[in-house]
RODO-2510 file (C-alpha; in nm, 4 decimals, decimal comma):
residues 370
     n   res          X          Y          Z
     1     x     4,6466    -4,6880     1,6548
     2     x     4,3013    -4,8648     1,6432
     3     x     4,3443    -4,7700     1,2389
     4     x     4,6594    -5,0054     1,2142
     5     x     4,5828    -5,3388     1,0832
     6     x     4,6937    -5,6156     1,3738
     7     x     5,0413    -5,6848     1,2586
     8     x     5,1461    -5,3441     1,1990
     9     x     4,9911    -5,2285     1,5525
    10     x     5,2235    -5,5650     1,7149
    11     x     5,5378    -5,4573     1,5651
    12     x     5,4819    -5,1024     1,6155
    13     x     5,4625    -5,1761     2,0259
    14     x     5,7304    -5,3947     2,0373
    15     x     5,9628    -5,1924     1,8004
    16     x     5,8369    -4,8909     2,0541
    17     x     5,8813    -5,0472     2,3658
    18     x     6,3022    -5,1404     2,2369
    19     x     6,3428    -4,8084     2,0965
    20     x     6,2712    -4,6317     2,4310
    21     x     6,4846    -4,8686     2,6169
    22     x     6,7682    -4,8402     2,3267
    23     x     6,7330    -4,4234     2,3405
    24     x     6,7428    -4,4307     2,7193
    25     x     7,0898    -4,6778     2,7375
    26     x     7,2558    -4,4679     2,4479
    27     x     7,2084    -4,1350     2,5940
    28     x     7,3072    -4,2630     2,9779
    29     x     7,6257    -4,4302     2,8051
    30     x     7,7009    -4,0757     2,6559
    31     x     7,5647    -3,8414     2,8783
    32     x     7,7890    -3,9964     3,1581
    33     x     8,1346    -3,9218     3,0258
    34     x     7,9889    -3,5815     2,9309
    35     x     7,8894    -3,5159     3,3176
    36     x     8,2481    -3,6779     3,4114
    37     x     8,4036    -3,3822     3,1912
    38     x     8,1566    -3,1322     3,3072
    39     x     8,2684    -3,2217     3,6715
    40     x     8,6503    -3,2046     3,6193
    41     x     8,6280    -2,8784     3,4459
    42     x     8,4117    -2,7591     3,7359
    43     x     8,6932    -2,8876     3,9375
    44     x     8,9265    -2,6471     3,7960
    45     x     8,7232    -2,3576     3,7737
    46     x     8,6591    -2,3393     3,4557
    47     x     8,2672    -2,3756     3,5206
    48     x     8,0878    -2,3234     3,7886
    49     x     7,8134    -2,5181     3,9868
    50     x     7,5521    -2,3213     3,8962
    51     x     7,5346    -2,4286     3,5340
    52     x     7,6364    -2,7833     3,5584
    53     x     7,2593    -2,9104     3,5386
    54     x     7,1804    -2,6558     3,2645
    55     x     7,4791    -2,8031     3,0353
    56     x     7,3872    -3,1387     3,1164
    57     x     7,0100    -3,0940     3,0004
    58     x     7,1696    -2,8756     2,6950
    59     x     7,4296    -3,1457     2,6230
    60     x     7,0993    -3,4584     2,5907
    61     x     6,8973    -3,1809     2,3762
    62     x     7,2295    -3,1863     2,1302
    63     x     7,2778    -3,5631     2,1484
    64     x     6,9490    -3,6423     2,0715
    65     x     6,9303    -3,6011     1,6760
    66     x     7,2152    -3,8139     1,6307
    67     x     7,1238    -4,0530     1,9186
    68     x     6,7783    -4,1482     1,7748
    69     x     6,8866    -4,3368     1,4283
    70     x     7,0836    -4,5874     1,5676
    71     x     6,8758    -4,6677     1,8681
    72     x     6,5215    -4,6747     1,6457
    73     x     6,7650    -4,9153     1,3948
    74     x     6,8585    -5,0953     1,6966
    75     x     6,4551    -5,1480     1,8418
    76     x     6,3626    -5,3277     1,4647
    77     x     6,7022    -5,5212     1,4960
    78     x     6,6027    -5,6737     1,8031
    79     x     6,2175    -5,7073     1,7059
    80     x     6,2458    -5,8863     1,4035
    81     x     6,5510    -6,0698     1,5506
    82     x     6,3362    -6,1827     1,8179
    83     x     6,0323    -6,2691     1,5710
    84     x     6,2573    -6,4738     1,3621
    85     x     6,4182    -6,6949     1,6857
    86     x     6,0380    -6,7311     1,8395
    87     x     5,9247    -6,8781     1,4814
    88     x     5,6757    -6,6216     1,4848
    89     x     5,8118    -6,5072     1,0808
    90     x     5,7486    -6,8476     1,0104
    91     x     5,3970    -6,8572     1,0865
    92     x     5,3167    -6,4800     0,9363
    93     x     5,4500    -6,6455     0,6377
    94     x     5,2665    -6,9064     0,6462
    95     x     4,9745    -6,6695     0,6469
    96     x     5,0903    -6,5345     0,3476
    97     x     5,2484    -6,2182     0,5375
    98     x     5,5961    -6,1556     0,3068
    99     x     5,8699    -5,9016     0,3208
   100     x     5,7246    -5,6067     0,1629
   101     x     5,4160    -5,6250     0,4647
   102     x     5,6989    -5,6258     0,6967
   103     x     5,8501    -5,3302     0,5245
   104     x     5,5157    -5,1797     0,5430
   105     x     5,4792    -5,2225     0,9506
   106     x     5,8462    -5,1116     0,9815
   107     x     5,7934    -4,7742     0,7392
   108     x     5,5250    -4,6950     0,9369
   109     x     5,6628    -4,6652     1,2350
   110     x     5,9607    -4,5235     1,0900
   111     x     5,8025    -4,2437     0,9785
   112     x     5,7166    -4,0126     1,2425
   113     x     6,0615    -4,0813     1,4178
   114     x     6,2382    -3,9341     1,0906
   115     x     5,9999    -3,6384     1,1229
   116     x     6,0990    -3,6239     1,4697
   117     x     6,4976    -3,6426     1,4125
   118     x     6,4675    -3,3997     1,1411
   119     x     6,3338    -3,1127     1,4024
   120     x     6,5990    -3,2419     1,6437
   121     x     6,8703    -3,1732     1,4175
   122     x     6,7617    -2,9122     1,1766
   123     x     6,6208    -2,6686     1,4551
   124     x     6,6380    -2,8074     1,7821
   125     x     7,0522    -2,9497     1,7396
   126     x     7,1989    -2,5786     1,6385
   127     x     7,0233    -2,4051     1,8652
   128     x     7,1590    -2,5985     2,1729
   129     x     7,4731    -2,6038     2,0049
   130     x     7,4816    -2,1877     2,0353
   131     x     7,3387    -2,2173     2,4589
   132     x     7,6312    -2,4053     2,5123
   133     x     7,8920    -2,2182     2,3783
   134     x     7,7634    -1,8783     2,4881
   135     x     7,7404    -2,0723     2,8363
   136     x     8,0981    -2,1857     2,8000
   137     x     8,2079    -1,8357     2,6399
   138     x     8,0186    -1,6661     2,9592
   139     x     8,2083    -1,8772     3,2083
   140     x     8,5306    -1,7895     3,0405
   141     x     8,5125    -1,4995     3,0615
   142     x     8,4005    -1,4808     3,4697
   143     x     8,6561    -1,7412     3,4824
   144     x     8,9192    -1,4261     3,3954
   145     x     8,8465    -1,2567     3,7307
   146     x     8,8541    -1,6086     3,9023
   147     x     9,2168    -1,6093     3,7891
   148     x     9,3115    -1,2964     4,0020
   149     x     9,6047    -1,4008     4,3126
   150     x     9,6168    -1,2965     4,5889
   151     x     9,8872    -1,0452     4,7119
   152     x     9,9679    -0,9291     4,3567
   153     x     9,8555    -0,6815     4,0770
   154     x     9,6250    -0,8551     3,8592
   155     x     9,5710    -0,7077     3,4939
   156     x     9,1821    -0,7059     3,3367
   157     x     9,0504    -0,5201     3,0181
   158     x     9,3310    -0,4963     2,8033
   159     x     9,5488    -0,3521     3,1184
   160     x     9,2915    -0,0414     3,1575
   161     x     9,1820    -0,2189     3,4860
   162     x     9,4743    -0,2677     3,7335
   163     x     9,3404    -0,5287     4,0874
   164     x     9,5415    -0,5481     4,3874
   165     x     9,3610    -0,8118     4,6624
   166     x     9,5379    -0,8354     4,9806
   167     x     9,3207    -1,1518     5,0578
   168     x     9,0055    -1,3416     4,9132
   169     x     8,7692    -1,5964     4,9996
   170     x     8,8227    -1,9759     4,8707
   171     x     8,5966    -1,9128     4,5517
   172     x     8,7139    -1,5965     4,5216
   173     x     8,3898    -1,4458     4,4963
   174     x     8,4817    -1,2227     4,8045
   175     x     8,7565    -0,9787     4,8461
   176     x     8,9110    -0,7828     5,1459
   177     x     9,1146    -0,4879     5,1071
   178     x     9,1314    -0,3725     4,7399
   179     x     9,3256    -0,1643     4,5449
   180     x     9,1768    -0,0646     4,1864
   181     x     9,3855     0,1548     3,9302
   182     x     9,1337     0,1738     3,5920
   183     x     9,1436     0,4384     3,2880
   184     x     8,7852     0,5940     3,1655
   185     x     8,8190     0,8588     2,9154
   186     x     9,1689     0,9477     2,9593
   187     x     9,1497     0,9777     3,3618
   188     x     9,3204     0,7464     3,6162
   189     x     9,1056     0,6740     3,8750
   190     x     9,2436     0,5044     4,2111
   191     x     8,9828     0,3401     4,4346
   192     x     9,0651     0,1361     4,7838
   193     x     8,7931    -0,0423     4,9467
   194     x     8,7749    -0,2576     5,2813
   195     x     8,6127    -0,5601     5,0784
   196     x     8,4485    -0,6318     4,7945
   197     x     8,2690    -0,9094     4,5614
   198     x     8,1804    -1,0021     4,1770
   199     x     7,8932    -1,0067     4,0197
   200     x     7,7252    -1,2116     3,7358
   201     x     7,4030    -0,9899     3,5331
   202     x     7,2698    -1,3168     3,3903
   203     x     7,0180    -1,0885     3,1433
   204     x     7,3572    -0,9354     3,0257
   205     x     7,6366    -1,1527     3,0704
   206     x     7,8227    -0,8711     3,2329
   207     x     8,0575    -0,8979     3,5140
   208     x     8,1427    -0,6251     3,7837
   209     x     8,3541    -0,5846     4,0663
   210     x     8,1373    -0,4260     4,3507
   211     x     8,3455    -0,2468     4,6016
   212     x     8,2243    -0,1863     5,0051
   213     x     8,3445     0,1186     5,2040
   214     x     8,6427     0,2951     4,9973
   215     x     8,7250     0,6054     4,8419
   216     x     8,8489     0,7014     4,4699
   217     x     9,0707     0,9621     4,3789
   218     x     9,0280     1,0764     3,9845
   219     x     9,2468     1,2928     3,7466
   220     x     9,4727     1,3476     3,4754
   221     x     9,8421     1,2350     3,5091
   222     x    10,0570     1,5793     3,6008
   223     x     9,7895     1,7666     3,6994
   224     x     9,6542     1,8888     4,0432
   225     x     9,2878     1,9119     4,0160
   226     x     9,2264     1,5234     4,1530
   227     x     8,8905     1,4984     4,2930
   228     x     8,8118     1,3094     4,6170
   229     x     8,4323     1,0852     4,6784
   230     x     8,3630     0,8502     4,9241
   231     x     8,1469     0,5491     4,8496
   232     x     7,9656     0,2922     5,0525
   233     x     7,9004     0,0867     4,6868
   234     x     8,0391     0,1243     4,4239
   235     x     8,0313    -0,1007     4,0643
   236     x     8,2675    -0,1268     3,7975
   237     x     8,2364    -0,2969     3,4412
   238     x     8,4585    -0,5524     3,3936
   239     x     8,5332    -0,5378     3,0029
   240     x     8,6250    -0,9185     2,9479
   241     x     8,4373    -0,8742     2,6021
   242     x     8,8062    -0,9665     2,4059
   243     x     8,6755    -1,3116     2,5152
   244     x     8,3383    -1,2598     2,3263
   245     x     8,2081    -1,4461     1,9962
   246     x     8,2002    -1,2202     1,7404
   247     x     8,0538    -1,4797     1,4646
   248     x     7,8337    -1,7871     1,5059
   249     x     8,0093    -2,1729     1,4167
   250     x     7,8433    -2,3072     1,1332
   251     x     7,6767    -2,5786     1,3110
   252     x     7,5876    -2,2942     1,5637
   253     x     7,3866    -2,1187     1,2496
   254     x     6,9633    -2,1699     1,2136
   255     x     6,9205    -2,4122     0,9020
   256     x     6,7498    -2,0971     0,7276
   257     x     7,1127    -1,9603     0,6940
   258     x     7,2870    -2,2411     0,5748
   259     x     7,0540    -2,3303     0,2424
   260     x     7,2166    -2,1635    -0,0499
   261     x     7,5184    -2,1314     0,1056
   262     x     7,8363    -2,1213    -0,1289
   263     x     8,0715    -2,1899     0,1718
   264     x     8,1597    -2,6109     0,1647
   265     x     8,1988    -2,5894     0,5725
   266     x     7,8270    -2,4492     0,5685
   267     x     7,7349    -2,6857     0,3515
   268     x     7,9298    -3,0050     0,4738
   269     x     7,7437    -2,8869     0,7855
   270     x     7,3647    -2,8626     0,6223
   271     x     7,3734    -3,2337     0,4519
   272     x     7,4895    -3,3306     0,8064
   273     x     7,2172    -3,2657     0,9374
   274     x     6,9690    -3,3619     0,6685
   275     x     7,1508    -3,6704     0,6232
   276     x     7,0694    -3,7470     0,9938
   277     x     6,6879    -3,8044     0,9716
   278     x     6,7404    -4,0073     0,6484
   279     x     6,9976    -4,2416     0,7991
   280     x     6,6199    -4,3327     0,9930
   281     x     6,4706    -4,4411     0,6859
   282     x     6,7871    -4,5527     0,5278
   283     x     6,8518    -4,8068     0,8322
   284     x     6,4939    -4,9366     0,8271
   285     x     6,5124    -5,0791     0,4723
   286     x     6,8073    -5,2198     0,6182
   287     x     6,6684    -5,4013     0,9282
   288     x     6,4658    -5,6466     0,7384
   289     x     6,7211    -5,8235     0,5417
   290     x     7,0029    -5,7771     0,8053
   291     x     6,7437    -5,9478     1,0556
   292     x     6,6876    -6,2759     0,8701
   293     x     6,8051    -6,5797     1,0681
   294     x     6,6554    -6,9022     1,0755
   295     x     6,3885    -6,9896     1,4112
   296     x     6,5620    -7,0305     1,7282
   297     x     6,9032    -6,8671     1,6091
   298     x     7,0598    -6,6626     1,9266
   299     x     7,0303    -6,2512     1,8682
   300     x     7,3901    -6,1613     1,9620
   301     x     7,5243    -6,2298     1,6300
   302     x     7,2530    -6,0164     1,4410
   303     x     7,3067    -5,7744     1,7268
   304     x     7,6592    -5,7616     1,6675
   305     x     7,6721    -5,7461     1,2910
   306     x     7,3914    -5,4314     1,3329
   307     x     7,6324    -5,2647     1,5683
   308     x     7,9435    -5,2887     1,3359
   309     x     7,7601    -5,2095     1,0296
   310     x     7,6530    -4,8897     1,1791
   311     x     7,9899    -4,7829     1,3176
   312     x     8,1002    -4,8352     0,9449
   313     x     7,8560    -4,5670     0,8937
   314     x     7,9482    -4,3456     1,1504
   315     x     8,2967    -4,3397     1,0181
   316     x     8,2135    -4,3148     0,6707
   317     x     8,0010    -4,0338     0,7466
   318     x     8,2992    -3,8493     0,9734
   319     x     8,5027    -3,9208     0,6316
   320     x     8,2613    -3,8031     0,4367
   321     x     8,2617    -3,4114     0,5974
   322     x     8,6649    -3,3575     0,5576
   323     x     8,6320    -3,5002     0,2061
   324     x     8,3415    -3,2313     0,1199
   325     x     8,5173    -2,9449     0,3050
   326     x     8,8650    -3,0163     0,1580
   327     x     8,6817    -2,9977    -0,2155
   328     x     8,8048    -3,4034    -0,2772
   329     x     8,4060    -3,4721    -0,3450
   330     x     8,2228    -3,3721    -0,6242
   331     x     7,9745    -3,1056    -0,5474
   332     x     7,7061    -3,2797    -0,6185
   333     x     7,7729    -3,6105    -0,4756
   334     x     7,8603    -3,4393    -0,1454
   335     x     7,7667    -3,6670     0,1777
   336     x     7,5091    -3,8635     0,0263
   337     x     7,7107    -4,1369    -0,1140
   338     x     7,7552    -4,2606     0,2615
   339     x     7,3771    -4,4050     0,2865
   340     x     7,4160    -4,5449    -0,1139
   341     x     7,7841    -4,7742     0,0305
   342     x     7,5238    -4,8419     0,3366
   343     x     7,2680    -4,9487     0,1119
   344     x     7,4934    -5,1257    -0,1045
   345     x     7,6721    -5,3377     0,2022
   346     x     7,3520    -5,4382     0,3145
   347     x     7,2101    -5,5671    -0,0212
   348     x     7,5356    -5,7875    -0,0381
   349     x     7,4603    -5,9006     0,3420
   350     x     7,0927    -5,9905     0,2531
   351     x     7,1769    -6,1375    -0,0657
   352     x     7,4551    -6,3428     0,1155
   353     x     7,2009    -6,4923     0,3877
   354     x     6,8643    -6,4812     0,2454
   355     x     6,8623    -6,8602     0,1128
   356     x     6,5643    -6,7262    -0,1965
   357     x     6,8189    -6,3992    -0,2647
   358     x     7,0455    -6,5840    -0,2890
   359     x     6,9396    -6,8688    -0,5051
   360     x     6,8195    -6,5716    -0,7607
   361     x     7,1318    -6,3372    -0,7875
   362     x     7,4096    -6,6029    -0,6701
   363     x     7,2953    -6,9687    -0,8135
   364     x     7,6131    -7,1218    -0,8224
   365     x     7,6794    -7,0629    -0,4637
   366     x     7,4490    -7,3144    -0,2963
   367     x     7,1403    -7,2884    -0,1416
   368     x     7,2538    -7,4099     0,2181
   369     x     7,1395    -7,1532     0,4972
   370     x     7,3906    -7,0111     0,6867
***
């Protein structure tokens, strides 16, 4: 940092110190109606407890890409914002500091926080994105068994497994007196137990119903030659794999996989998330215009016109993926014309309230500062 000159090592802190405080707010605001909804559905049974903490962490690795743009556009908002109300833009351009050296300090900080976004969404976004699902996918499919009643014949893989509980424990992870009809190659086997429990492999992701103390009885329907074993364990496969994935969601898919790709969902989905880590540098050349106000002016209206101009974006850019999937866009304008209206909106704001832009591109308008 030594290397900096002064002014871009004083921007650079203070742009640091809001964008770490902007990250942090975004990500609790988000990450708390997330937990809410992980919480109800653990409520229901649809997850369990055990992986509540490991979808939370999973869910902030996913929101991070698209968390980081606006809070880093945010952190210059409110540093040049502040610079301009504390007169201190007045007296770096006084020194002879203008617009393109505050570009310069802003670029440079920008910089390594697009190469930081771009990892976040090009590798680090899709690969979160395929944890959570195969941890949603997993419970799911233990959530099957979890559905079993008490008292009646419950039906598991594709009706080849036939469970009759008598009574189970409140998370119905343990079972007393158990009645199992199932069908391996072509045999009916019948198996009653005294109690039983499931069971989770977590290097698999297979489920099994051990069984304590019983007996099975195997054979072919009409014939005589059943055979008899007693057990004191005994496992069985549950085959919930109907439930599986059997292909990957394109925003599941490694970047690698989606470059070339003739598919518009595949590619709606790879200008996504190359358009994320531009929207950085894009909303930096904003900042310094958009931040303009004369010394002393309050922050919340900057603050406020920021804000709104980047849920424009965020819509646009929602807009923007239906209209490249549905084929409305041409192919080679794609998703990229979002950042040029962005661009665009915030020439018009600069040239608007920029009292020399103005005089220059709008002279009949006046030269009073708004």
């Amino acid at each position: 940092m030594r290397l900096l000159p002064i002014i871009d090592r004083y921007i650079l802190l203070e742009v640091t110190k809001y964008f770490l405080g902007s990250v942090l707010i975004l990500l609790m605001a988000l990450m708390g109606s997330g937990f809410i909804k992980l919480l109800g559905q653990a409520a229901a049974g649809a997850l369990s407890n055990e992986v509540l903490l490991e979808l939370a962490f999973i869910e902030t690795l996913r929101m991070l890409g698209p968390v980081t743009p606006p809070a880093f556009f945010l952190a210059i908002m409110a540093t040049l914002v502040r610079m301009y109300r504390d007169s201190e833009m007045t007296a770096l351009s006084a020194s002879g500091v203008g617009g393109l050296r505050i570009y310069r300090a802003v670029v440079v900080a920008a910089l390594p926080v697009t190469l930081l976004v771009g990892w976040l969404t090009l590798d680090l976004q899709p690969m979160a994105n395929q944890m959570k699902r195969d941890i949603i996918v997993q419970q799911s499919n233990r959530a099957e068994f979890s559905n079993a009643v008490a008292g009646r014949f419950n039906e598991f893989s594709r009706g080849d497994l036939v469970v009759y509980v008598e009574s189970m424990s409140d998370d119905k992870s343990r079972l007393q007196n158990v009645f199992v009809q199932n069908r391996q190659h072509g045999k009916l086997g019948l198996i009653s137990a005294a109690e039983g429990y499931q069971y989770l492999d977590e290097e698999t992701g297979e489920h099994f119903v051990v069984l304590l103390d019983g007996r099975r009885y195997e054979g072919v329907p009409g014939r005589r030659d059943f055979t008899l074993a007693e057990f004191k364990k005994y496992s069985m496969r549950l085959d919930l794999q109907s439930k599986a994935r059997k292909h990957l969601r394109a925003d599941e898919l490694p970047t690698s996989l989606l470059l070339g790709a003739s598919d518009l969902r595949m590619r709606a989905e790879l200008e996504y998330r190359m358009l994320i880590p531009v929207a950085v540098l894009v909303f930096t050349i904003v900042s310094v215009p958009l931040s303009y106000s004369l010394p002393r002016d309050g922050m919340t209206g900057r603050m406020i016109l920021a804000l709104l101009l980047y849920f424009t974006f965020i819509n646009l850019f929602a807009v923007s993926g239906k209209l490249m999937e549905n084929g409305t866009t041409p192919e080679w304008l794609g998703r990229w014309w979002v950042h040029l209206v962005m661009l665009s909106m915030a020439g018009a704001i600069a040239v608007m309230r920029i009292p020399t832009l103005r005089r220059r591109f709008l002279p009949g308008w006046g030269n009073r500062s708004k």
